[in-house]
PANU-325658 format. One line per 10 residues: their letters; for each residue x, y, z of C-alpha. Coordinates in pm, 1 decimal, m for minus. Layout:
A = X,Y,Z ~ ... $
***
This chain:
XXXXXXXXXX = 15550.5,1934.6,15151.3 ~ 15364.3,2107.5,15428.9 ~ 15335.8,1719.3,15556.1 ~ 15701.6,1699.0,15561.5 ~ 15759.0,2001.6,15734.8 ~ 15564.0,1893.2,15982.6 ~ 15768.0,1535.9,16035.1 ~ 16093.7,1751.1,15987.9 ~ 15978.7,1955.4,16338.1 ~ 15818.8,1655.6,16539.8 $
XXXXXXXXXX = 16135.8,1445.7,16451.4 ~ 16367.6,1735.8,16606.6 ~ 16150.9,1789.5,16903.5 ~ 16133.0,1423.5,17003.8 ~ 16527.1,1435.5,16998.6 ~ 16494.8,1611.9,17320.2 ~ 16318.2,1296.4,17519.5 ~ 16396.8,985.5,17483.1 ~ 16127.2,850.1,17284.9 ~ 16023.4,759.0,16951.8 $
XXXXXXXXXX = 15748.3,874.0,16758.4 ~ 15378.4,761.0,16822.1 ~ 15150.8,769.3,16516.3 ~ 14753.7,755.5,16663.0 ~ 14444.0,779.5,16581.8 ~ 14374.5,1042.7,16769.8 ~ 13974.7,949.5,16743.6 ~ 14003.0,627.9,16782.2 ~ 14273.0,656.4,17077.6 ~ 14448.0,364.3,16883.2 $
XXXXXXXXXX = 14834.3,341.9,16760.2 ~ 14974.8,206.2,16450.3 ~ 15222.6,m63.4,16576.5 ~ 15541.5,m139.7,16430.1 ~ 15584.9,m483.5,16298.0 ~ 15951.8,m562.0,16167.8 ~ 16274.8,m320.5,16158.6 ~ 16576.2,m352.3,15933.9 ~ 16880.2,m160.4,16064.9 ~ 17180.1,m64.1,15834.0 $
XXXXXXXXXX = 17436.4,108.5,16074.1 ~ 17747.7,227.5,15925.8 ~ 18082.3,158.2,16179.9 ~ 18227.5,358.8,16478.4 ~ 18492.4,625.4,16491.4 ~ 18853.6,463.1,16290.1 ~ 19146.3,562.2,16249.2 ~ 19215.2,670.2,15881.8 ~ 19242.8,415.9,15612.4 ~ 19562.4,597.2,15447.2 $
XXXXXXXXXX = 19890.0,476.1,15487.1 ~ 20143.6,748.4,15664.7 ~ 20360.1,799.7,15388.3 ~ 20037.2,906.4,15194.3 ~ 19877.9,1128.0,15508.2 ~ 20276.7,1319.3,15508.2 ~ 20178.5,1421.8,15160.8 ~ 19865.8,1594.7,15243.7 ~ 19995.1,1812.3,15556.9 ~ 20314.6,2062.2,15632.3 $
XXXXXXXXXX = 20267.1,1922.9,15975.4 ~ 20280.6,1551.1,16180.2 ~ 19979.6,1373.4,16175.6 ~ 19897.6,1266.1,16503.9 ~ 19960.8,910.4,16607.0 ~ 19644.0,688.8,16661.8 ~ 19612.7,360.9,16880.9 ~ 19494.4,97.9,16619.5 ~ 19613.8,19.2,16313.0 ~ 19469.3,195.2,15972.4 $
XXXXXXXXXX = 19084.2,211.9,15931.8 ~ 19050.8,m36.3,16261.5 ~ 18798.8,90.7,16513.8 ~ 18930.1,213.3,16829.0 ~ 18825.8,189.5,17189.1 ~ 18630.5,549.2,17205.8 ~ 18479.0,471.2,16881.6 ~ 18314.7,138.5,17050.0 ~ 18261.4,318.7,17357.4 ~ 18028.7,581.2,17139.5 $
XXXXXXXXXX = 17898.5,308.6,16960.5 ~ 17782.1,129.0,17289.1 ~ 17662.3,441.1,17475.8 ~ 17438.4,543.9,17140.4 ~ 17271.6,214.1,17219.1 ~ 17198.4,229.0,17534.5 ~ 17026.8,508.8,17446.0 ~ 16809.0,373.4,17220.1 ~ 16732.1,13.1,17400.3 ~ 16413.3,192.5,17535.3 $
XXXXXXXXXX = 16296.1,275.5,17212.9 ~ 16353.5,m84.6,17087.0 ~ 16174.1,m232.7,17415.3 ~ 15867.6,m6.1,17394.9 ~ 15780.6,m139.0,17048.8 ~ 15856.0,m540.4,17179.5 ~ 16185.1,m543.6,16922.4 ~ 16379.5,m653.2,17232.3 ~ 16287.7,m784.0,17585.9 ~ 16327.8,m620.8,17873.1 $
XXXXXXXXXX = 16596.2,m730.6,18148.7 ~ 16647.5,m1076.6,17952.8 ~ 16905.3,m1184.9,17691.0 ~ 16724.2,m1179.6,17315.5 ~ 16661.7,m1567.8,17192.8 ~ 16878.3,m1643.8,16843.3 ~ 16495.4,m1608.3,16623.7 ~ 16487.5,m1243.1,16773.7 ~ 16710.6,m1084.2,16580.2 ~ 16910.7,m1073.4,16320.2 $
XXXXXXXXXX = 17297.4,m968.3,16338.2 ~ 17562.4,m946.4,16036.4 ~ 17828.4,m750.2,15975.9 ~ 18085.8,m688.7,15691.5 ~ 18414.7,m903.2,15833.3 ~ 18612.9,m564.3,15846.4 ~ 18741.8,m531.3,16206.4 ~ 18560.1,m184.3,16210.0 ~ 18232.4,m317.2,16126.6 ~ 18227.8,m664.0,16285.6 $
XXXXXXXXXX = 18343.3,m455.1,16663.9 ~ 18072.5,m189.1,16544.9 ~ 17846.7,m467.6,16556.1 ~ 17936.7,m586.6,16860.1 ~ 17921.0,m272.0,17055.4 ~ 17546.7,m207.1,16963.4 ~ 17424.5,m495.2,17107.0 ~ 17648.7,m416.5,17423.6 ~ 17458.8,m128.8,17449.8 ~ 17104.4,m311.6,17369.2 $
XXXXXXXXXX = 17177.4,m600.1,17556.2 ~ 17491.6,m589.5,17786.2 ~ 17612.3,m926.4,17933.8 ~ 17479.1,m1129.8,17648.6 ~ 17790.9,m1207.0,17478.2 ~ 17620.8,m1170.5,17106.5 ~ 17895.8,m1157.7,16814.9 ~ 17767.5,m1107.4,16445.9 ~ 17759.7,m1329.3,16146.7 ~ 18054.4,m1195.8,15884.9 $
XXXXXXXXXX = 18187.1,m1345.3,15630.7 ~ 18278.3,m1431.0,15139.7 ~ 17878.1,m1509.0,15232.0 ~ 17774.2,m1158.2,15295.5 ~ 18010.0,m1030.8,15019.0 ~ 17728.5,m898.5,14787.0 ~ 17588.9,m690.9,15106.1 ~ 17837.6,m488.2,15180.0 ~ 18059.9,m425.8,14835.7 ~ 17964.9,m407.4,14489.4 $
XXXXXXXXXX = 17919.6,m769.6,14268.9 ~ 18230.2,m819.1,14033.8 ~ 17998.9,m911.8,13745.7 ~ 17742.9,m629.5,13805.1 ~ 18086.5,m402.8,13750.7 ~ 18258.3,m562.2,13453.1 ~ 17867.9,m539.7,13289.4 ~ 17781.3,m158.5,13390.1 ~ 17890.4,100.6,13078.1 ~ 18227.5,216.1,13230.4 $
XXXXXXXXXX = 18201.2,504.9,13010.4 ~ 17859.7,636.4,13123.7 ~ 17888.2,580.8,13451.5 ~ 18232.7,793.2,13424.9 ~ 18031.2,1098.9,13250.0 ~ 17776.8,1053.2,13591.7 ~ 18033.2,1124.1,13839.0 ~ 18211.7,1433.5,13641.2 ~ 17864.1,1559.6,13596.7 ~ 17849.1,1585.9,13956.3 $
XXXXXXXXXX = 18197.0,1671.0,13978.6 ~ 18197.4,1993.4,13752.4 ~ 17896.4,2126.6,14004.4 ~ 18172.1,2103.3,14306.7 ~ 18369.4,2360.8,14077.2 ~ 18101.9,2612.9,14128.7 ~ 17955.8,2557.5,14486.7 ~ 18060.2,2886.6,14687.4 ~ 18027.2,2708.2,14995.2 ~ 18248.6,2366.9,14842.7 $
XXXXXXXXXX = 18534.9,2662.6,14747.4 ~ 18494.8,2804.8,15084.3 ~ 18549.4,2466.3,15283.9 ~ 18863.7,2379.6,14999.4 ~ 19062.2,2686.9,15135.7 ~ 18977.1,2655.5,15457.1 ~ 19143.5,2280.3,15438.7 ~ 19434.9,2433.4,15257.1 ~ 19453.6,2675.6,15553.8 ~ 19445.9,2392.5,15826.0 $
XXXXXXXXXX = 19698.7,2116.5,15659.6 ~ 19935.0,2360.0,15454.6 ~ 19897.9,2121.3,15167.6 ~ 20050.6,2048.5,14920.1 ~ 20382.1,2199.4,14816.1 ~ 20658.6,1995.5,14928.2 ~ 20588.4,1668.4,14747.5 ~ 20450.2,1572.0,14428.4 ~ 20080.2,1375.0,14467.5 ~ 20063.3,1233.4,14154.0 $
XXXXXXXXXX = 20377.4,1037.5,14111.0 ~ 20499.5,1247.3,13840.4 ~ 20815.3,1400.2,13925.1 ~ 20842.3,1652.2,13719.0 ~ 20501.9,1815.0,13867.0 ~ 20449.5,1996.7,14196.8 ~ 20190.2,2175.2,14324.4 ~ 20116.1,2454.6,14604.1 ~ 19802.7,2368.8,14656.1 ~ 19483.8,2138.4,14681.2 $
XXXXXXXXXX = 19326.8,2386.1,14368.9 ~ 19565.7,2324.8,14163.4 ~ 19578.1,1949.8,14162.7 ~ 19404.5,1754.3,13902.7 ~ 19107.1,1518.0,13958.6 ~ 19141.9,1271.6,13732.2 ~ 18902.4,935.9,13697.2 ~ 18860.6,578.1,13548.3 ~ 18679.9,269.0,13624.7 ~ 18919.6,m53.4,13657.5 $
XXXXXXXXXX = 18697.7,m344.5,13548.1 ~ 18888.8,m590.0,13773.8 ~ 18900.6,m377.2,14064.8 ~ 18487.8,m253.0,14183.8 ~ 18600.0,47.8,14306.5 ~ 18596.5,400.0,14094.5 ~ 18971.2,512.2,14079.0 ~ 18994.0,875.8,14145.7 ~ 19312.0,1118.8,14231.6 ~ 19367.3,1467.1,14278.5 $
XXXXXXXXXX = 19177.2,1736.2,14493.8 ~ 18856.3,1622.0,14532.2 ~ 18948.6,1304.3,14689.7 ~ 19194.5,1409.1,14912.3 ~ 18998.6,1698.8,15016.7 ~ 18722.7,1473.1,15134.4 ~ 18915.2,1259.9,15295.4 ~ 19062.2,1510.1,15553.2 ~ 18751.2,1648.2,15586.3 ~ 18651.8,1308.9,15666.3 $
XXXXXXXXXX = 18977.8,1280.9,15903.6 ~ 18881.1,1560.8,16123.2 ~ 18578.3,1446.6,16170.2 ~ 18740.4,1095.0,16280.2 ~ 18998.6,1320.2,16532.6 ~ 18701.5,1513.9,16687.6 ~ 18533.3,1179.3,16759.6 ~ 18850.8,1023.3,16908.7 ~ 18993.8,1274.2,17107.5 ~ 18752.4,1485.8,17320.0 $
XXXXXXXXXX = 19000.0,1663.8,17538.5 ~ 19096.9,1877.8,17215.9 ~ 19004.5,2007.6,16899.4 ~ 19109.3,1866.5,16547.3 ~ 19349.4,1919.1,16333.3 ~ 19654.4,2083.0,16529.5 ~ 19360.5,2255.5,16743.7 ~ 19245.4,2397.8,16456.1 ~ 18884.8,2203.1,16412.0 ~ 18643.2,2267.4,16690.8 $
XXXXXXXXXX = 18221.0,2208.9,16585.9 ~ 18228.0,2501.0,16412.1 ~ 18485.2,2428.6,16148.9 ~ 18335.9,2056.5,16127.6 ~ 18004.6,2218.1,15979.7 ~ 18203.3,2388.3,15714.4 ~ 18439.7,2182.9,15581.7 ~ 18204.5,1810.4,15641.1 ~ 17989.5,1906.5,15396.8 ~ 18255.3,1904.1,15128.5 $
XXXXXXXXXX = 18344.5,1550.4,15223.9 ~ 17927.3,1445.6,15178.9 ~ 17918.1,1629.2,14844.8 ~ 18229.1,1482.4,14751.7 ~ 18096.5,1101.9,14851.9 ~ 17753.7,1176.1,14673.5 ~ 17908.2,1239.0,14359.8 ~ 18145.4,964.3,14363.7 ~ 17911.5,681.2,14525.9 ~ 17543.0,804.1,14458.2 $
XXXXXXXXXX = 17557.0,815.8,14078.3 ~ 17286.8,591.1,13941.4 ~ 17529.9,315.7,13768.9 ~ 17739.4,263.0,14073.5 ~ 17491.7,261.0,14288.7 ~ 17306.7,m35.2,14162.2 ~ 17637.6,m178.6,14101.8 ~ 17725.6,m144.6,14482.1 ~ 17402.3,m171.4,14659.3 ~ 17138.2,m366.7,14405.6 $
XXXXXXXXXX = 17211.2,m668.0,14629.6 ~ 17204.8,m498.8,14979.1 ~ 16843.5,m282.1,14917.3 ~ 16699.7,m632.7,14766.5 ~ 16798.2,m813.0,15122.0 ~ 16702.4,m475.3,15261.6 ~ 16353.9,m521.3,15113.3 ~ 16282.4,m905.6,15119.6 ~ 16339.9,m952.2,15506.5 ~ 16154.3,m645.7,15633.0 $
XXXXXXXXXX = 15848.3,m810.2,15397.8 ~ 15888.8,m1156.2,15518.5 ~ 15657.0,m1329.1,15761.5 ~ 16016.7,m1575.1,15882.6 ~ 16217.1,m1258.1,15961.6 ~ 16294.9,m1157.1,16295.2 ~ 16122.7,m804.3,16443.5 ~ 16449.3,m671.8,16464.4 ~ 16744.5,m702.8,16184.7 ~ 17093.5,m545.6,16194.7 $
XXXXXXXXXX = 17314.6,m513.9,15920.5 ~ 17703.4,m270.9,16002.9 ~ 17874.2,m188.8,15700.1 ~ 17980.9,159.5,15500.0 ~ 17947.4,442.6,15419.2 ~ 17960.5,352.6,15073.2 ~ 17668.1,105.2,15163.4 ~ 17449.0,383.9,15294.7 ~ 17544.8,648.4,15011.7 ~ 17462.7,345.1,14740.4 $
XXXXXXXXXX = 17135.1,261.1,14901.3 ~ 17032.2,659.1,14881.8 ~ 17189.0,668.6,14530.4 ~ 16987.7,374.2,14407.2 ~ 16663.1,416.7,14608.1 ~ 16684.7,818.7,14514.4 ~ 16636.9,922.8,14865.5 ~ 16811.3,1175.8,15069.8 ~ 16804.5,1297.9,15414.3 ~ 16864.2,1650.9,15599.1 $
XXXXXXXXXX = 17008.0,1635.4,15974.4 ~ 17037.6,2005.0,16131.7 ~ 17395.9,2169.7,16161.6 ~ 17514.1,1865.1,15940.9 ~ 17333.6,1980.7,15588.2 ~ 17278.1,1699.7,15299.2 ~ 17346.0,1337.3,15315.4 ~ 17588.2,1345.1,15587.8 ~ 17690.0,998.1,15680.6 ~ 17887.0,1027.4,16023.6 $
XXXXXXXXXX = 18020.8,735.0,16209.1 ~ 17752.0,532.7,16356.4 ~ 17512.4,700.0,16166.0 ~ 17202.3,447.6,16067.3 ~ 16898.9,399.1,15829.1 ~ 16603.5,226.8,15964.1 ~ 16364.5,74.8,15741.3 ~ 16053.3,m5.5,15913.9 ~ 15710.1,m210.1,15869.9 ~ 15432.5,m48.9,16062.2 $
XXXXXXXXXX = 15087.6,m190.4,16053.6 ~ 14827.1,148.8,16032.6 ~ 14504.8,159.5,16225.0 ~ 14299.8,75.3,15950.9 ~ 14489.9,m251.7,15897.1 ~ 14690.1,m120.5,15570.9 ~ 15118.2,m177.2,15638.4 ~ 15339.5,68.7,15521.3 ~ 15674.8,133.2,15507.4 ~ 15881.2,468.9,15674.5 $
XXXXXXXXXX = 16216.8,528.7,15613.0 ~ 16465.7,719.1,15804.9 ~ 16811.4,819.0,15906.4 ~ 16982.7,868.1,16270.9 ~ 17295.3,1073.6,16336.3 ~ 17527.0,1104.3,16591.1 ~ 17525.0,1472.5,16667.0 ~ 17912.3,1628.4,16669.1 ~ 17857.1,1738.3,17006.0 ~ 17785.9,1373.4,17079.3 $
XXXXXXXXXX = 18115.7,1226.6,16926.4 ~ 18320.9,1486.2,17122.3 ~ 18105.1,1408.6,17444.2 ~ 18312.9,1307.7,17771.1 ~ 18278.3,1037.5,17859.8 ~ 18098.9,884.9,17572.1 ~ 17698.4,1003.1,17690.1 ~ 17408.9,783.1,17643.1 ~ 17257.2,1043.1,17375.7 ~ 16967.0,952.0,17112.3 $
XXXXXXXXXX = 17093.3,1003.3,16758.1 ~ 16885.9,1274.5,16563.8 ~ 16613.1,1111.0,16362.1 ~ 16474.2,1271.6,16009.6 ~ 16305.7,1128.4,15801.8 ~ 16421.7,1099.9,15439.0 ~ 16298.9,1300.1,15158.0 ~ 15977.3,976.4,15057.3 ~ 15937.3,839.3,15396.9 ~ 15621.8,698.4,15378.7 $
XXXXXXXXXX = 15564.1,396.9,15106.6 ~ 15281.9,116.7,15079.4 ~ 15445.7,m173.3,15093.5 ~ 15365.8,m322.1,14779.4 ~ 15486.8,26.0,14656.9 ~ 15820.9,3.8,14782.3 ~ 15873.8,m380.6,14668.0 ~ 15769.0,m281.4,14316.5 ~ 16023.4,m8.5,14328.4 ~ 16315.0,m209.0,14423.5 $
XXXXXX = 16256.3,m466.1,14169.3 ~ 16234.1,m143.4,13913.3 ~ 16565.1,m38.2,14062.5 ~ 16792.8,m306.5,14095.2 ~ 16665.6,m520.9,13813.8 ~ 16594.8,m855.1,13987.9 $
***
């Protein structure tokens, strides 16, 4: 613990250069050296994935209008996506993971994206910002299916029922969390939801409110996605949404002006305990991200990978590979598991002094202040590490084939 603590304050002081951290010998005046990286980045700032006629039912007042169609990224999202980068191409250099002031060769790196729009421009935009002028697009495509979204069979197999009574479990502990209630009536406050249409497609019920709306679940065995209406949902999406508006538009605050940093801190969180109950549950996430942490693990291990591999997905990707992996992370001012846009997870082979490799995982965040920067500022994410950061890497390849059952 008092190890940890120690990371927890050398990882928030070394936000404020831009460097990385440096693990010596201090005796020996020699470094450990980082061999291989794996990258999981989750996309830029979107527009929401809801339709219009669903977003009127959630707010007395207009949405605004965005630029791009539903859950597309937009221009400010790449241009935050690019500048984070840019940022962090000296960090990459210093440890040989890119050259300097040349275009990286094809067995340099690795680049593949989910074929979303949102994820394959994500991808893009990063490597703008690590290597601008080189023109280098991602791989996408069915291929990478298994990456990125949960494996049809691995659903129709998992008990439906069990992993049902995982996700109310963490459910009914949202009905007690002071600070959960606190953020639900401060959304009711900001969107005036819900009185003037029924959400449930039941005609004969309205309600006043998000409290009063049922949450009801159920697991679709053709369809590997966990079906879930009523308050909890929709809560965590706007949440979610004013995020997305505070990233998008920097000239003013969120939701009708109501949403500056300070309301972001209080109602986000409800949107991460939300996702963690809904995507970190053990049986859907080995259903969702078995696949992903086993390509995760095999090319940070192998001697053909290249020193640097980037894969842009989800959110759902990230949450599954916490879920499964049972790891979590704490970024300052942004609490528990937060998973911002162009958030990432770095999985990294170092080689120690004394010849042993290990294995440190951690998570970068975009800090608020950063999304709502103008113009989009070359800023270094904040880096924590997560909860078991350190792993011998036999260690960690016996535990994902514990995990995901391969």
């Amino acid at each position: 613990m008092k190890r940890l603590s120690r990371l927890i304050a050398l990882t928030v002081f070394t936000m404020l250069i831009p460097a990385p951290f440096v693990y010596a010998d201090p005796s020996s005046g020699l470094e450990d050296r980082l061999i291989r990286t794996v990258i999981f980045s989750r996309h830029g700032v979107r527009s929401p994935t809801q339709s219009p006629a669903t977003l009127k039912q959630w707010a007395s007042k207009p949405w605004p209008v965005w630029p791009v169609k539903p859950g597309e990224l937009t221009l400010r999202g790449k241009a935050l996506i690019r500048a984070q980068w840019t940022a962090l191409k000296p960090v990459l250099e210093k440890h040989g993971l890119l050259s300097e002031n040349s275009c990286p060769a094809p067995q340099q790196y690795s680049l593949i994206a989910d074929e979303d729009q949102r994820t394959r421009e994500t991808a893009v935009a990063i490597f703008e910002g690590l290597a601008p002028g080189c023109r280098i697009n991602p791989q996408y495509g069915a291929r990478y299916d298994t990456l990125f979204h949960p494996d049809m069979t691995s659903w129709r197999e998992m008990n439906h029922q069990e992993a049902l009574d995982q996700v109310q479990s963490r459910l009914d502990l949202l009905e007690k969390d002071p600070g959960v209630q606190s953020a639900l009536n401060r959304l009711q406050e900001i969107t005036g939801c819900c009185n003037h249409l029924s959400l449930l497609r039941e005609k004969e019920e309205r309600y006043t409110s998000l409290k009063e709306l049922p949450t009801r679940i159920r697991i679709d065995s053709q369809k590997p996605k966990l079906d879930i209406s009523g308050k909890w949902p929709i809560a965590s999406s706007i949440a979610e949404i004013m995020l997305l508006e505070y990233g998008q538009w920097p000239d003013r605050n969120a939701g009708w002006g109501k949403v500056d940093e300070n309301i972001l801190k209080q109602i986000v969180p409800l949107h991460d305990r939300v996702f963690d109950a809904t995507h970190r549950a053990p049986l859907l996430a080995k259903a969702g991200g078995k696949y992903l942490v086993k390509n995760i693990r095999d090319t940070l291990l192998s001697e053909q990978s290249p020193r640097l591999s980037i894969l842009v997905g989800h959110d759902t990707d990230i949450a599954y590979i916490g879920g499964l992996l049972g790891i979590s992370w704490t970024v300052p001012e942004q609490g528990l598991n937060p998973i911002p846009p162009g958030s990432f997870m770095s999985f990294e082979l170092w080689e120690k002094t004394e010849g042993n490799r290990e294995i440190r995982i951690y998570f970068h965040a975009p800090a608020f202040a950063s999304l709502h920067s103008v113009p989009a500022s070359e800023t270094m994410p904040v880096k924590v590490p997560v909860d078991k950061p350190f792993y011998r890497a036999s260690d960690f390849s016996q535990q994902v084939d514990r995990v995901t059952g391969l």
